[in-house]
Structure formats: structure tokens, C-alpha cells
Backbone as XML, in Angstrom:
<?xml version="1.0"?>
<chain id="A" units="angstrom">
  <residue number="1" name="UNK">
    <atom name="N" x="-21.396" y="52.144" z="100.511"/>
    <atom name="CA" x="-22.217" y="51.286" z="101.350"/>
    <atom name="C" x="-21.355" y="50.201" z="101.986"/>
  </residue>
  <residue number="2" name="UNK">
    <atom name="N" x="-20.686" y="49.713" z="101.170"/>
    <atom name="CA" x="-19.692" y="48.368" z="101.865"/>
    <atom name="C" x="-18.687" y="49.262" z="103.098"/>
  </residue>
  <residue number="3" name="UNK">
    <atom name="N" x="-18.053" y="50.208" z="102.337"/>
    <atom name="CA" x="-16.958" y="50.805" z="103.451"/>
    <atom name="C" x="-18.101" y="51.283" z="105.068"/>
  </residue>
  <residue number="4" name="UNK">
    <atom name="N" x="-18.842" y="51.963" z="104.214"/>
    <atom name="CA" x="-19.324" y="52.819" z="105.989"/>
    <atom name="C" x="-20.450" y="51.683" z="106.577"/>
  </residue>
  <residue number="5" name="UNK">
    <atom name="N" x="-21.213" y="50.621" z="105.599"/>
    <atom name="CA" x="-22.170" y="49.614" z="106.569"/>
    <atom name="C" x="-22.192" y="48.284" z="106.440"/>
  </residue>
  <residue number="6" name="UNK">
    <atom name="N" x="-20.861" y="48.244" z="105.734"/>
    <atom name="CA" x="-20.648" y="46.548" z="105.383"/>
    <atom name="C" x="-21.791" y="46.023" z="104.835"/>
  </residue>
  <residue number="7" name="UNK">
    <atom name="N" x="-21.844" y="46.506" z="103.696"/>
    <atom name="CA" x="-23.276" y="45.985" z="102.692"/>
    <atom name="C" x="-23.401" y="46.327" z="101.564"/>
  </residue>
  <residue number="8" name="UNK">
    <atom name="N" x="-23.074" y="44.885" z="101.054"/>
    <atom name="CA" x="-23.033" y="45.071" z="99.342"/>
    <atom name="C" x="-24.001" y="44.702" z="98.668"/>
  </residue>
  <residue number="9" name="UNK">
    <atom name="N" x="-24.429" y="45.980" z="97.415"/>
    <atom name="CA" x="-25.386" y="46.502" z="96.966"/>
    <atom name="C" x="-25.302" y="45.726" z="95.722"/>
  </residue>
  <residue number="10" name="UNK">
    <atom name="N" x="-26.678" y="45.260" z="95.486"/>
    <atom name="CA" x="-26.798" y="44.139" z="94.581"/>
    <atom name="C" x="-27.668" y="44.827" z="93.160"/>
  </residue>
  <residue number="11" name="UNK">
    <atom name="N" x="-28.402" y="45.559" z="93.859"/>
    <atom name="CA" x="-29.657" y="46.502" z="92.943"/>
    <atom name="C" x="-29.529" y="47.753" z="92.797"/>
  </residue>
  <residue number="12" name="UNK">
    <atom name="N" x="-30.276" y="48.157" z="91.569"/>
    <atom name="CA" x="-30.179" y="49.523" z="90.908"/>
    <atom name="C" x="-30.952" y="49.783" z="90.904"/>
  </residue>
  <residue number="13" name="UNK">
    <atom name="N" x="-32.206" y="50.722" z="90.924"/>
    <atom name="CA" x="-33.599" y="51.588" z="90.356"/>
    <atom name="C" x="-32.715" y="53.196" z="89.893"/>
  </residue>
  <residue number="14" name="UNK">
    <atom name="N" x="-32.999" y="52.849" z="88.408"/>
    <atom name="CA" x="-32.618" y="54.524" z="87.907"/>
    <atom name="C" x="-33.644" y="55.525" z="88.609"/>
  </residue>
  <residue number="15" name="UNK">
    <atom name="N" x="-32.897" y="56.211" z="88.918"/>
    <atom name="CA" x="-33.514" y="57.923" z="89.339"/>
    <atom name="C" x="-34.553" y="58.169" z="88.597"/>
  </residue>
  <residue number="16" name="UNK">
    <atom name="N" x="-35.939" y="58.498" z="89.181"/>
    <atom name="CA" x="-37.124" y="59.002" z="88.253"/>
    <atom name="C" x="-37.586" y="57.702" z="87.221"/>
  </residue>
  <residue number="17" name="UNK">
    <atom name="N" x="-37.236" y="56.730" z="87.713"/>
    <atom name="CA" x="-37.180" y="56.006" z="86.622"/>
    <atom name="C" x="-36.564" y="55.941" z="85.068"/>
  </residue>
  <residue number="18" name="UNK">
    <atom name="N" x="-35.485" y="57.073" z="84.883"/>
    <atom name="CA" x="-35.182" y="57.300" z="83.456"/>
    <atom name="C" x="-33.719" y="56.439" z="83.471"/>
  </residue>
  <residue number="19" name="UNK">
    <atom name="N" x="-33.911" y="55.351" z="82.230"/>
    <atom name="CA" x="-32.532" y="54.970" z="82.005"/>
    <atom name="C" x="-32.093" y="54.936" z="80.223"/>
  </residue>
  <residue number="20" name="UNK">
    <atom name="N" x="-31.116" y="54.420" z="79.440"/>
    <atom name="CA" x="-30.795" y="54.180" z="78.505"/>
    <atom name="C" x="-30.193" y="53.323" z="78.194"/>
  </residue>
  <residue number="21" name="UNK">
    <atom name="N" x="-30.537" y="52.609" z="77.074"/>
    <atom name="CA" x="-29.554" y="51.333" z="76.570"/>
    <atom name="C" x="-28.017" y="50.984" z="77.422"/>
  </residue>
  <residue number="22" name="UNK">
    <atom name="N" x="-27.530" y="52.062" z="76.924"/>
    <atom name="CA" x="-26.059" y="52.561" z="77.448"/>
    <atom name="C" x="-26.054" y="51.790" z="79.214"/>
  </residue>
  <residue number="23" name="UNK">
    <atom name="N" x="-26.605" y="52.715" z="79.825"/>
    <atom name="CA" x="-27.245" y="52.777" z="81.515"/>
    <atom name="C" x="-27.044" y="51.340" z="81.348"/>
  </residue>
  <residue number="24" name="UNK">
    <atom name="N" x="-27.992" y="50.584" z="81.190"/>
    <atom name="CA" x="-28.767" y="49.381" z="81.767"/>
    <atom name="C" x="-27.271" y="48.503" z="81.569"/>
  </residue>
  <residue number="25" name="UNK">
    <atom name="N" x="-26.889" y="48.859" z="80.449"/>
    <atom name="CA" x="-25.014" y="47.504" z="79.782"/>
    <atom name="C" x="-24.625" y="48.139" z="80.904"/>
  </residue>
  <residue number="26" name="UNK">
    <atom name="N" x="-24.035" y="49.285" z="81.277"/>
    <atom name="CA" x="-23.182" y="49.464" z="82.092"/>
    <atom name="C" x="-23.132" y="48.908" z="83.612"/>
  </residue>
  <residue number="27" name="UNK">
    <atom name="N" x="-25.203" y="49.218" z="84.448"/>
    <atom name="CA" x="-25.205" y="48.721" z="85.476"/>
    <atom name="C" x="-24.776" y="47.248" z="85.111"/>
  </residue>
  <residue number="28" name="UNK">
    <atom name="N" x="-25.244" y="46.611" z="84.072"/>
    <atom name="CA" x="-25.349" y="45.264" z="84.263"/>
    <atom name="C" x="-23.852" y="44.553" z="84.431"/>
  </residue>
  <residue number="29" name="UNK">
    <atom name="N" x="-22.958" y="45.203" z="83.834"/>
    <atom name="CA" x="-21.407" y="45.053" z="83.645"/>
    <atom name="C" x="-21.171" y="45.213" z="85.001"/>
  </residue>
  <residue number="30" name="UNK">
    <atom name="N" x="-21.083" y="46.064" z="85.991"/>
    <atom name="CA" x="-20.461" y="46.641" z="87.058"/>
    <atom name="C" x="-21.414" y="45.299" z="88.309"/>
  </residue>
  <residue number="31" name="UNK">
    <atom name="N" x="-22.078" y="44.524" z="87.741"/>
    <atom name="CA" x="-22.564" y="43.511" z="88.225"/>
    <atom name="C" x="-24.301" y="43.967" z="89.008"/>
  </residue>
  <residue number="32" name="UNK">
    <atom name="N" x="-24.502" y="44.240" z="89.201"/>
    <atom name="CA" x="-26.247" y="45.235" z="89.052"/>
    <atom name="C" x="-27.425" y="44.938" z="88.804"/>
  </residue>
  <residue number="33" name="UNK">
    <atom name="N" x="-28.625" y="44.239" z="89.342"/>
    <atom name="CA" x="-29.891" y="44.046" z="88.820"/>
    <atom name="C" x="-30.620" y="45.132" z="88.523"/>
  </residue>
  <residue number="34" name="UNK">
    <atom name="N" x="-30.791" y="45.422" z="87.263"/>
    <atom name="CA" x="-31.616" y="46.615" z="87.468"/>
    <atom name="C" x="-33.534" y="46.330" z="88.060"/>
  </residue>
  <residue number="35" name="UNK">
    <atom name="N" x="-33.520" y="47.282" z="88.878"/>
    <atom name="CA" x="-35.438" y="47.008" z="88.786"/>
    <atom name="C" x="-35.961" y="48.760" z="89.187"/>
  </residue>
  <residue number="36" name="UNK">
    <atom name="N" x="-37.313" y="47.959" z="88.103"/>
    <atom name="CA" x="-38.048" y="49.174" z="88.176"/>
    <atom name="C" x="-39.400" y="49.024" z="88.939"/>
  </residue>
  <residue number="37" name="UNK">
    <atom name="N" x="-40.009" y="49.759" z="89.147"/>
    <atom name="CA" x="-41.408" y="49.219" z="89.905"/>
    <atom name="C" x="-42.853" y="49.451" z="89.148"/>
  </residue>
  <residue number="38" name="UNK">
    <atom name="N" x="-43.865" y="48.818" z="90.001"/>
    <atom name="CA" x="-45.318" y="48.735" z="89.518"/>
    <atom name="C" x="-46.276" y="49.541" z="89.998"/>
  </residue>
  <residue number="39" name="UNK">
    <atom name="N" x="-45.718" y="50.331" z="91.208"/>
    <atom name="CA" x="-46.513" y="51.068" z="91.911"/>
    <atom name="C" x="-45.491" y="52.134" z="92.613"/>
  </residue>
  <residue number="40" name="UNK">
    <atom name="N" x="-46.090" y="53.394" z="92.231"/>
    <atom name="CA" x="-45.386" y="54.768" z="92.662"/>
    <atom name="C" x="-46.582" y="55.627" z="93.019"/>
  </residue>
  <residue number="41" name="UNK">
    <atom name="N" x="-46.677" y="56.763" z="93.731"/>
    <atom name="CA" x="-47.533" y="58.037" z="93.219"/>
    <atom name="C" x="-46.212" y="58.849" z="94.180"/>
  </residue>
  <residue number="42" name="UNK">
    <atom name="N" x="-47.319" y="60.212" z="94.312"/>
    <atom name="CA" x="-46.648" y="61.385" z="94.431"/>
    <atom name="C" x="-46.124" y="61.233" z="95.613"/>
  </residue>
  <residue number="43" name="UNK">
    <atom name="N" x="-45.309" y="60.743" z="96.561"/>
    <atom name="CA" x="-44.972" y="60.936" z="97.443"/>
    <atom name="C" x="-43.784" y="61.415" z="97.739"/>
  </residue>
  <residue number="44" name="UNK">
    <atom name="N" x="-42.882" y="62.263" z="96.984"/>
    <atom name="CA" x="-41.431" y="62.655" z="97.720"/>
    <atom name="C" x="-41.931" y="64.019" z="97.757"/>
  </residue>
  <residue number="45" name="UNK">
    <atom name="N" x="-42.902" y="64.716" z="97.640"/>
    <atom name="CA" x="-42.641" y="65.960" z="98.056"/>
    <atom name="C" x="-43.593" y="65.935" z="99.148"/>
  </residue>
  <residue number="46" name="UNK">
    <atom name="N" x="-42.361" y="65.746" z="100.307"/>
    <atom name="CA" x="-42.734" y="66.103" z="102.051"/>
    <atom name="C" x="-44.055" y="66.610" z="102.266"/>
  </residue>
  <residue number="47" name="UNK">
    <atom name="N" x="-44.141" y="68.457" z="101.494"/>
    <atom name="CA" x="-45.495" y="68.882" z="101.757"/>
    <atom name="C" x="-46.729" y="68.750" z="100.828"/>
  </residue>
  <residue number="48" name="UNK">
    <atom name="N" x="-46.996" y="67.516" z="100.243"/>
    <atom name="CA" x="-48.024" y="67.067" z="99.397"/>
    <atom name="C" x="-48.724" y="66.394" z="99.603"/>
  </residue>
  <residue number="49" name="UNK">
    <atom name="N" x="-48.414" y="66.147" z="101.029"/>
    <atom name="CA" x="-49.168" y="64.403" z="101.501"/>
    <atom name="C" x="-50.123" y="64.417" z="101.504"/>
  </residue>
  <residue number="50" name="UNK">
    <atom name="N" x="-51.461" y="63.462" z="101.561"/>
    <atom name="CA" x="-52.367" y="63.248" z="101.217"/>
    <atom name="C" x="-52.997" y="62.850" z="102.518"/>
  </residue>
  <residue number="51" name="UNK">
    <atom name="N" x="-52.148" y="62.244" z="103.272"/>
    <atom name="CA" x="-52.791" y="61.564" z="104.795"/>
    <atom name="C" x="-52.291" y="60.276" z="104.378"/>
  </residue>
  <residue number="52" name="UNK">
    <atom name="N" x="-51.952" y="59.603" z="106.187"/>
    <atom name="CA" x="-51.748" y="58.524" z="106.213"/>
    <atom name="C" x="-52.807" y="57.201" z="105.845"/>
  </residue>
  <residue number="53" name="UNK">
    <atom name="N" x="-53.936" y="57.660" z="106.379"/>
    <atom name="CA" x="-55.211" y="57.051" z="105.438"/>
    <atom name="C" x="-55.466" y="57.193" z="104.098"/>
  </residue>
  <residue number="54" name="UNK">
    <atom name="N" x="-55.284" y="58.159" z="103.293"/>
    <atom name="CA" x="-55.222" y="58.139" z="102.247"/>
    <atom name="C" x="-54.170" y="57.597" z="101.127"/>
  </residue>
  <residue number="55" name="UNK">
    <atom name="N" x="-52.895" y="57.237" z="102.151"/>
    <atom name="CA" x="-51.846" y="56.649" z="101.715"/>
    <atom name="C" x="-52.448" y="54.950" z="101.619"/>
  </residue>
  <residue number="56" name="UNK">
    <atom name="N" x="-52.777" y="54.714" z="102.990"/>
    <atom name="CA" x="-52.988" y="53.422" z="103.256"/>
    <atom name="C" x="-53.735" y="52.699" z="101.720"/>
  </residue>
  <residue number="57" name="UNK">
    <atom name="N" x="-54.991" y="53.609" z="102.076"/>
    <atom name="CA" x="-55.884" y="53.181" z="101.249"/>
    <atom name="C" x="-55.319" y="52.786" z="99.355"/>
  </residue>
  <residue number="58" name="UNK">
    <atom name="N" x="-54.774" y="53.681" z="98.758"/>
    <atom name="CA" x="-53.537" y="54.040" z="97.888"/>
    <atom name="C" x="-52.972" y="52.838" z="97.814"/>
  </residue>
  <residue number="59" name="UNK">
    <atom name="N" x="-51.776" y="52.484" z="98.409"/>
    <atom name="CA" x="-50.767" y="51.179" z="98.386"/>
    <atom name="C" x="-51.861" y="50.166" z="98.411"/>
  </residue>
  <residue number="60" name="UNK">
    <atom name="N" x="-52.442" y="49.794" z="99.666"/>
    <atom name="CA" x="-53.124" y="48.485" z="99.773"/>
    <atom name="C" x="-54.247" y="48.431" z="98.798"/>
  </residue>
  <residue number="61" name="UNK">
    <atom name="N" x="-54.487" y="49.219" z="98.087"/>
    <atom name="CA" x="-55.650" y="48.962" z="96.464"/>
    <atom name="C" x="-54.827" y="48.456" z="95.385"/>
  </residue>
  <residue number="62" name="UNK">
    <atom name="N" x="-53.699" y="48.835" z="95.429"/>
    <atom name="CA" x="-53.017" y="48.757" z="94.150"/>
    <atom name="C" x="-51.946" y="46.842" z="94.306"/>
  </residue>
  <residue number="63" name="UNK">
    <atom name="N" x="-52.362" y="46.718" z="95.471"/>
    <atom name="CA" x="-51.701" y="44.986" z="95.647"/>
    <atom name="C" x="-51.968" y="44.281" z="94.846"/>
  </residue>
  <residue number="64" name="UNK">
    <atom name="N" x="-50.546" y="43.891" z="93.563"/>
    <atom name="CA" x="-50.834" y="42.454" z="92.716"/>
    <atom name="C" x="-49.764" y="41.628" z="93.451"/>
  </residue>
  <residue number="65" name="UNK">
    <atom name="N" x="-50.076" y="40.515" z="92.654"/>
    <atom name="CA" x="-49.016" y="39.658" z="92.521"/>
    <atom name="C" x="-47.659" y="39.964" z="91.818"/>
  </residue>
  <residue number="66" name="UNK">
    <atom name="N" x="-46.206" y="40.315" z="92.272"/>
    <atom name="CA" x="-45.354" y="40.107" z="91.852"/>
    <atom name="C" x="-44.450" y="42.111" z="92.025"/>
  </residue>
  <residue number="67" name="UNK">
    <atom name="N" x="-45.644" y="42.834" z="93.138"/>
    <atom name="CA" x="-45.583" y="43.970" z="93.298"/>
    <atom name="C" x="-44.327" y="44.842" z="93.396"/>
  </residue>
  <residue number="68" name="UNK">
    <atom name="N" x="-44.000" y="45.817" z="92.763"/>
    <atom name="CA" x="-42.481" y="46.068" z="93.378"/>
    <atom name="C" x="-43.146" y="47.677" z="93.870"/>
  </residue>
  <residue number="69" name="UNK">
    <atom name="N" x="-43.073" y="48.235" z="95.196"/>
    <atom name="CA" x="-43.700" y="49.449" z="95.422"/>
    <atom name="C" x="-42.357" y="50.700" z="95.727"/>
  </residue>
  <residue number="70" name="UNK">
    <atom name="N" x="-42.364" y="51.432" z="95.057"/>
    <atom name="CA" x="-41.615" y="52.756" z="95.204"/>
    <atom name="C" x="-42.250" y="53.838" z="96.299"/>
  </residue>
  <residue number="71" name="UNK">
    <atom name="N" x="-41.780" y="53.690" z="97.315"/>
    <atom name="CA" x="-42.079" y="54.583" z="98.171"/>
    <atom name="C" x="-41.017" y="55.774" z="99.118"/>
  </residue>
  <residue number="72" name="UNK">
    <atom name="N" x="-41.467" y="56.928" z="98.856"/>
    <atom name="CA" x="-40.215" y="57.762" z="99.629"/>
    <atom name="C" x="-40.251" y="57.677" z="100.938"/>
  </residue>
  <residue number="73" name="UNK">
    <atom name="N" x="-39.088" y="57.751" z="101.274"/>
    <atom name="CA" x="-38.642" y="58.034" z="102.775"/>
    <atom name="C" x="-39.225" y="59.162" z="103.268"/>
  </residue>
  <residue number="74" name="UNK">
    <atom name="N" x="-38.939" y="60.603" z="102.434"/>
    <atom name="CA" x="-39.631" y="61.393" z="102.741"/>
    <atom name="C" x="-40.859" y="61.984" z="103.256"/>
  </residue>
  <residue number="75" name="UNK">
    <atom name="N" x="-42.200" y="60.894" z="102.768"/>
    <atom name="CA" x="-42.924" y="61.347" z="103.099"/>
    <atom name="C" x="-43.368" y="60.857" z="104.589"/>
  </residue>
  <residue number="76" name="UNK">
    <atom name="N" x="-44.261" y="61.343" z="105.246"/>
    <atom name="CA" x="-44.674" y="61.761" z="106.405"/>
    <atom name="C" x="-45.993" y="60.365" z="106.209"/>
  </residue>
  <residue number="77" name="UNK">
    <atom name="N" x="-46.741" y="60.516" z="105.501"/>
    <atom name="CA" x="-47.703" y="59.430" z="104.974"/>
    <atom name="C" x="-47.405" y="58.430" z="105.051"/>
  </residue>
  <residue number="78" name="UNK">
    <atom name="N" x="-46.339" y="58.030" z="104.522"/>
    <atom name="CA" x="-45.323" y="56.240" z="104.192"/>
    <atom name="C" x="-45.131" y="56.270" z="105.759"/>
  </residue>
  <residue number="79" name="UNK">
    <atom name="N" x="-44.130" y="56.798" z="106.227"/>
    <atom name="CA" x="-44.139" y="56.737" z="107.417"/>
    <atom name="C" x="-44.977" y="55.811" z="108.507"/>
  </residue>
  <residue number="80" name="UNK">
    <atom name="N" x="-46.383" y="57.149" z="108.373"/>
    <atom name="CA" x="-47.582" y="56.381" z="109.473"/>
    <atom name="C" x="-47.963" y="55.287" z="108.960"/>
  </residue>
  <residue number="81" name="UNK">
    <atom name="N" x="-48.300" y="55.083" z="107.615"/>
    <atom name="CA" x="-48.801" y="54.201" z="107.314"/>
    <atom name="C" x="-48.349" y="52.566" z="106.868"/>
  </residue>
  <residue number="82" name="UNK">
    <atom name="N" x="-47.178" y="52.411" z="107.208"/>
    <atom name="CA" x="-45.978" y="51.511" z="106.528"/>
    <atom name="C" x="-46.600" y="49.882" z="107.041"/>
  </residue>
  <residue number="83" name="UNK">
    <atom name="N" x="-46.527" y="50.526" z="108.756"/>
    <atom name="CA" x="-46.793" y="49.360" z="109.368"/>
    <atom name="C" x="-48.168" y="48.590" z="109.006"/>
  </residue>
  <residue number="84" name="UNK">
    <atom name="N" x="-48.988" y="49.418" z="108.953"/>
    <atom name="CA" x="-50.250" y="48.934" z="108.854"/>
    <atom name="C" x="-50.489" y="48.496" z="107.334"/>
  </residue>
  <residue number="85" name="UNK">
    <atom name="N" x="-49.597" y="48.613" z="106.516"/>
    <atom name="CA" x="-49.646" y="48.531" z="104.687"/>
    <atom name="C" x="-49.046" y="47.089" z="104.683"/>
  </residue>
  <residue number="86" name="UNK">
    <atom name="N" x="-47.996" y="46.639" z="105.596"/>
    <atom name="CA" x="-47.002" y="45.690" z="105.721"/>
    <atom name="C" x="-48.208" y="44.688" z="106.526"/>
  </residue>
  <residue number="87" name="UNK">
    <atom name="N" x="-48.818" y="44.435" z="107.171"/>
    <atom name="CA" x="-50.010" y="44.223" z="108.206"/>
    <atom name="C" x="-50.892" y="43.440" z="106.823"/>
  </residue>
  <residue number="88" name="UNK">
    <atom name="N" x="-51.566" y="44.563" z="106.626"/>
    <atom name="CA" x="-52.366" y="44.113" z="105.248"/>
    <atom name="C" x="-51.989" y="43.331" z="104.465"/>
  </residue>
  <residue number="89" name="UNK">
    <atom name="N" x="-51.073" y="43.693" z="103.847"/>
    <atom name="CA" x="-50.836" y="42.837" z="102.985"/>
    <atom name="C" x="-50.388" y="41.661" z="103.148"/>
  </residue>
  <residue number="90" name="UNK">
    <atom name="N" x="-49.775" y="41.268" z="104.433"/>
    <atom name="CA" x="-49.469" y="39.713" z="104.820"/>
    <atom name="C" x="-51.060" y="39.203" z="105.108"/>
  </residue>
  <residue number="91" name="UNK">
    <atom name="N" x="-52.082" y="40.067" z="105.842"/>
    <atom name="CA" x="-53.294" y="39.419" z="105.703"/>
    <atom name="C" x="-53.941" y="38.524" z="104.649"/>
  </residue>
  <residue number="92" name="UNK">
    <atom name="N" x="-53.581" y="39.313" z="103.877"/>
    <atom name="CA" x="-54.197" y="39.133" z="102.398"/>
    <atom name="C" x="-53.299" y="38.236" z="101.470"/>
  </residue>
  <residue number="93" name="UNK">
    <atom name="N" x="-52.512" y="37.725" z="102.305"/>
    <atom name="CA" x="-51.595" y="36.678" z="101.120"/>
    <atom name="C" x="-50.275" y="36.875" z="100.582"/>
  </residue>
  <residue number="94" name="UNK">
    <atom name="N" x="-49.817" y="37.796" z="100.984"/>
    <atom name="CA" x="-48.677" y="38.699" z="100.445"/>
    <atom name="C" x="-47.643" y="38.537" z="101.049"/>
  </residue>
  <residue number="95" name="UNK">
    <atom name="N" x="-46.099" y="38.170" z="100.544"/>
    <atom name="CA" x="-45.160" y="37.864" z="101.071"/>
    <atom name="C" x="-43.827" y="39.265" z="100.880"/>
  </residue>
  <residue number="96" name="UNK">
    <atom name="N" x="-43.103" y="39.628" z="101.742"/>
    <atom name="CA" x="-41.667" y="40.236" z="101.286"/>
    <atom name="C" x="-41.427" y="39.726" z="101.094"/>
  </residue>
  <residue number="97" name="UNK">
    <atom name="N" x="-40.347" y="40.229" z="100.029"/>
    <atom name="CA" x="-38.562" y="39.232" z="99.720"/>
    <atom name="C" x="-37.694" y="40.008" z="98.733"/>
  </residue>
  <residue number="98" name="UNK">
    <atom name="N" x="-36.475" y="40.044" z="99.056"/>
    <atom name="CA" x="-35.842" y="41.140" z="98.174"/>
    <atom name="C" x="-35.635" y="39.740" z="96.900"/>
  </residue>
  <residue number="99" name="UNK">
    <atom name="N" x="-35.333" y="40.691" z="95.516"/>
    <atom name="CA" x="-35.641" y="39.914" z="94.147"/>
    <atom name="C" x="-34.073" y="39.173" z="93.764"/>
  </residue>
  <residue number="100" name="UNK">
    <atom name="N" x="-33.709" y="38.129" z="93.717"/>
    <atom name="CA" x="-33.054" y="37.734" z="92.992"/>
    <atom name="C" x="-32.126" y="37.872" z="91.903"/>
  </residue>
</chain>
């Protein structure tokens, strides 16, 4: 990331969410926040989608305070629905910010 976009990577999310004791010393050594999130569903398999409305509806139900949302690139759903999820939720009180 630094060589090809001049951008150094501060955070970790283990794959699938699976990590180990081991994992977590090591990211943390190599300098690494690890984070995991509060909100996932099925979305990396491309042909599973549910609809962009049905996405919408999905993310913007599940809004707490302190949210971290896992969402794939992949899907077609996230996609349509990103803007209007990002929309909402500033309606409703809700701020970005990458974590500390």
C-alpha cells in the first residue's frame, strides 16, 4: 500500500473474522489496530444479493452507537445502496470517522 498508493496502513480486520492469541501479539507488534465489527450479513457472494432495498433496509436497522459495519465490495447491493445508507444515517445522528 505505501509503495504503489502512498498510504500507510494503520488497521487490521482478520479474514472471516478468525484470529488467535498468537495473531492479535503479532499484528499488535508490527504496529496494527486490530478491529472487528458489529454488523456483517451475507454479502460477498456477488450472486446472493438480496436487493438494494433490501440491503438498505438491513444496514440502516441495525444503526447503534459506536457501529463498525463490514461490508463487501463485491456486492452489487452495497453498491446501490451505499449512498443512500451514508444519507441516513447522517440524518439520524450518525457520524464517520476512521477509529483511533
Amino acid at each position: 500500500m505505501a509503495e504503489q498508493f502512498s498510504y500507510t496502513m494503520t488497521l487490521f480486520r482478520p479474514p472471516c473474522g478468525e484470529f488467535s492469541e498468537q495473531m492479535l501479539a503479532n499484528v499488535q507488534l508490527m504496529g496494527y489496530k486490530t478491529l472487528f465489527w458489529s454488523f456483517a450479513y451475507k454479502d460477498w457472494d456477488k450472486d446472493g444479493g438480496i436487493g438494494a432495498e433490501a440491503a438498505l433496509e438491513k444496514t440502516t436497522g441495525a444503526l447503534h452507537d459506536g457501529a463498525i459495519y463490514l461490508l463487501h465490495a463485491v456486492s452489487p447491493d452495497n453498491a446501490a445502496m451505499l449512498g443512500d445508507f451514508i444519507d441516513t444515517a447522517r440524518q439520524q445522528g450518525y457520524e464517520f470517522y476512521l477509529p483511533v
